[in-house]
C-alpha positions as CSV (number, residue, x, y, z in Angstrom):
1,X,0.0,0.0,0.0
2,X,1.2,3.5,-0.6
3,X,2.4,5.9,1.4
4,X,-0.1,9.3,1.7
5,X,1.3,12.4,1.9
6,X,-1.6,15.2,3.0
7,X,-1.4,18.9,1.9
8,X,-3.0,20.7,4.5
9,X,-3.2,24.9,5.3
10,X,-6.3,26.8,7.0
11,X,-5.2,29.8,5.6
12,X,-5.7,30.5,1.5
13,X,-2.5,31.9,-0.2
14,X,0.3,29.7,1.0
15,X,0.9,28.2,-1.7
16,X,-0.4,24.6,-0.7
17,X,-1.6,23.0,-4.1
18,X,1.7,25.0,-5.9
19,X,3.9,22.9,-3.5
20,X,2.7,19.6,-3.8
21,X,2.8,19.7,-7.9
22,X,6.4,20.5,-7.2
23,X,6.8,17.5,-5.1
24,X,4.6,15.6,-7.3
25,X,6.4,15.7,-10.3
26,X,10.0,15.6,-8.9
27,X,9.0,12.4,-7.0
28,X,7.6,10.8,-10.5
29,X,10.8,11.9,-12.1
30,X,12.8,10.0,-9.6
31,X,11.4,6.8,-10.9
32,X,8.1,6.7,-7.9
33,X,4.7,6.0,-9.1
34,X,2.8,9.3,-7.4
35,X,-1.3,9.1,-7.5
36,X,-3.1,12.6,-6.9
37,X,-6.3,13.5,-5.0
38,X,-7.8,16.5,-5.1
39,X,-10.3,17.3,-2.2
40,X,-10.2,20.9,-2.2
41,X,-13.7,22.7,-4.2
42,X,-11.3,24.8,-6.0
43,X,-10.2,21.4,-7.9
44,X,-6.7,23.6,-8.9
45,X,-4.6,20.1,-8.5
46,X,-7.2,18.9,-10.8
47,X,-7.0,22.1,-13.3
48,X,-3.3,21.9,-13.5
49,X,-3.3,18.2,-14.0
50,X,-5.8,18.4,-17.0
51,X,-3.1,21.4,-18.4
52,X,0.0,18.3,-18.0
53,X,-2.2,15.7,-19.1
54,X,0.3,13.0,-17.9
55,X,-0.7,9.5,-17.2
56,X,2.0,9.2,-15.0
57,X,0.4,11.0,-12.2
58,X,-2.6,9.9,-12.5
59,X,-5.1,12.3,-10.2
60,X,-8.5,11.6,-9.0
61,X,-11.1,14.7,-7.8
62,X,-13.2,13.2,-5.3
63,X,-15.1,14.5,-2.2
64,X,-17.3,13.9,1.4
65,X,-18.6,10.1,0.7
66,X,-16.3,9.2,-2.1
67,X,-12.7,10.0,-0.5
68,X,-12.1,7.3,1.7
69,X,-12.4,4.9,-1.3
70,X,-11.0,7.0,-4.1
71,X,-8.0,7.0,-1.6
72,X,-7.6,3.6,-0.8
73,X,-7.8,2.7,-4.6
74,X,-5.2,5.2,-5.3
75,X,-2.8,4.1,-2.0
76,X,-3.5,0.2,-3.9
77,X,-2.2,1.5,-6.9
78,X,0.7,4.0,-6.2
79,X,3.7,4.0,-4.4
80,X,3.0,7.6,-3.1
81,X,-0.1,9.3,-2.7
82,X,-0.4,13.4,-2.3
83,X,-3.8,14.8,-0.9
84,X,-5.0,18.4,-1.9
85,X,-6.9,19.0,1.4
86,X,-9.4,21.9,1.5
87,X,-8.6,25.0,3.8
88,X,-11.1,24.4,6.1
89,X,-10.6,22.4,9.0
90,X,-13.8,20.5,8.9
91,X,-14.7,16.5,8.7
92,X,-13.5,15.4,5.7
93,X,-9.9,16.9,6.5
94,X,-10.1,15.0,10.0
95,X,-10.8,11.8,8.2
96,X,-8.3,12.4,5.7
97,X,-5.2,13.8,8.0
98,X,-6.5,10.3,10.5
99,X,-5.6,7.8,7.3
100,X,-2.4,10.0,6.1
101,X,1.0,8.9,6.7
102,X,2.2,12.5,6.8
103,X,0.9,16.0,6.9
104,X,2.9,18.8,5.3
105,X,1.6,22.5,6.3
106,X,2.8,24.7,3.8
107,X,3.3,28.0,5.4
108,X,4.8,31.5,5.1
109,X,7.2,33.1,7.4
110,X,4.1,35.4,8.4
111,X,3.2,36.0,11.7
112,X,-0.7,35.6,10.4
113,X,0.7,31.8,8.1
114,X,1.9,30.8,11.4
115,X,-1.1,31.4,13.6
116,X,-3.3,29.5,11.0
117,X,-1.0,26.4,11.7
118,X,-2.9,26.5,15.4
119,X,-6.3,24.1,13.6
120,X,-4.3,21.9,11.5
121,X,-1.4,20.8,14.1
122,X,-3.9,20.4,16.9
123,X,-5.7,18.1,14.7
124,X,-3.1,16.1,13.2
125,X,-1.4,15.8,17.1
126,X,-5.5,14.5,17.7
127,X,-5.2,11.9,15.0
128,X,-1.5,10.6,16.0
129,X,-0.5,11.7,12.3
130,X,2.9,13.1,11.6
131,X,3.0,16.6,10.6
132,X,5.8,18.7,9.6
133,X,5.9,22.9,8.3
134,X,7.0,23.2,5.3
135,X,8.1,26.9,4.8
136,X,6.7,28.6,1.5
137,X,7.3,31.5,-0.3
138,X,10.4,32.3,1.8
139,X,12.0,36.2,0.7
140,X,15.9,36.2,1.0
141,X,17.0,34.2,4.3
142,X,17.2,37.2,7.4
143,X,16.8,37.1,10.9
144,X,13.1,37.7,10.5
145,X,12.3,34.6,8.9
146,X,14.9,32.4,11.4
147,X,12.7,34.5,13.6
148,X,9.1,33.1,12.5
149,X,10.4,29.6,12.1
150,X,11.0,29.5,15.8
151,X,7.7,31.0,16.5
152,X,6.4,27.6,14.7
153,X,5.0,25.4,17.5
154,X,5.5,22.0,15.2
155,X,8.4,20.4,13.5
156,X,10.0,22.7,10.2
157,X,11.1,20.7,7.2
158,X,15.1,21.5,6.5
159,X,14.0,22.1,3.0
160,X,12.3,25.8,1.8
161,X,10.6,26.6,-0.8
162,X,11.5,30.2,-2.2
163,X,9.3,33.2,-3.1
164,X,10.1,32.5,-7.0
165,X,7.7,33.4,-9.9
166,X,9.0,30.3,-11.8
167,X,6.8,28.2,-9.2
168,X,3.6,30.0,-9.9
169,X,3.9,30.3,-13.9
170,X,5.2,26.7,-14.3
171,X,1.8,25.9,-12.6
172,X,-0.2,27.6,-14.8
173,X,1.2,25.5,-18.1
174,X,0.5,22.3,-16.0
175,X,4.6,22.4,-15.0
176,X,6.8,22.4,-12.6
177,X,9.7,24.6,-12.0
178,X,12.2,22.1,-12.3
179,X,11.3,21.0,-15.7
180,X,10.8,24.9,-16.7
181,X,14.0,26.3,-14.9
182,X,16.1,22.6,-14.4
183,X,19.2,24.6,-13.3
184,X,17.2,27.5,-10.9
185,X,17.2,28.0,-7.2
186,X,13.4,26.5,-7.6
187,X,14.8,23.3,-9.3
188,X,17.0,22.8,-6.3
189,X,15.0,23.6,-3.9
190,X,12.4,21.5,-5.1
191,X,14.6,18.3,-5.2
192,X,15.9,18.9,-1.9
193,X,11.8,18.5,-0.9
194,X,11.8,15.4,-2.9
195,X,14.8,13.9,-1.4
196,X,13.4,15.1,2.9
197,X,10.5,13.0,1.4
198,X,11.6,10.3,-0.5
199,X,13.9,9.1,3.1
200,X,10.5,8.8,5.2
201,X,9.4,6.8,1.9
């Protein structure tokens, strides 16, 4: 059975459904077989998955009644599975984070990001599921972001992801940034995401 990775964020604009196509497509390209499922009503995993139209990540919209088994045929059939949760912390994210593997909570060094962690954490701690930060849309490294990552009250991924256009216009042509930009900042960034994730595989 696979492994399922849940994308979960309270808060809209931190870049939750840009970060998992990243990881998404730099996991597939390192020779894992990655199924999608996107829970979240805006469907954008869906969207940009339509744009790519690649068999190889194979992604399934689903919702309430349907996700529990959408998600156990996709954990049947893929090594890796990443979840697009919605923003909301409601019932169907509970049920989702309780049969997850992981949780990653993207979030930007933002002293409003980081208070929006509060629903998600508390729940995953509730469901005995792993959940690490992954900081998003990071400017420059300073003092205030080293700042804002202690402020975090749950485990920070080692890898970033930076405030880089590349991330947001690969997404629109159904990309990612490393097969856009394969030499950029974004590129390595992204594979150093792949390789935190690909260990706990």
């Amino acid at each position: 059975m696979g492994t399922v990775i849940t994308f979960a964020q309270q808060k809209g604009g931190a870049g939750k459904t840009t970060a998992l196509v990243q990881l998404a497509v730099a996991l597939s390209k390192a020779g894992h077989s990655v199924g999608l499922l996107d829970l979240d009503p805006q469907a954008s995993l869906s969207r940009w998955a339509e744009l790519r139209g690649d068999e190889a990540l194979e992604c399934t919209t689903s919702s309430d009644w349907k996700a529990s088994s959408d998600l156990r045929r996709l954990k049947r059939d893929h090594e890796v599975v990443l979840v697009d949760c919605p923003g909301n912390a409601d019932i169907l994210l509970r049920a989702t984070i309780r049969e997850s593997d992981l949780v990653i909570a993207p979030c930007q060094p933002s002293a409003v990001d980081i208070w929006a962690l509060n629903p998600v954490v508390e729940m995953a701690e509730k469901e005995k599921t792993d959940l690490h930060v992954l900081l998003n849309r990071v400017p420059p490294r300073g003092g205030a972001v080293e700042e804002m990552a202690g402020m975090i009250e749950a485990p920070v991924m080692e890898p970033r992801l930076g405030n880089r256009i590349i991330f947001a216009t690969s997404f629109f042509k159904g990309r990612a940034a490393m097969e856009v930009q394969p030499r950029s900042k974004a590129a390595l960034e992204t594979q150093a995401l792949a390789e935190a994730v690909s260990a706990r595989l």
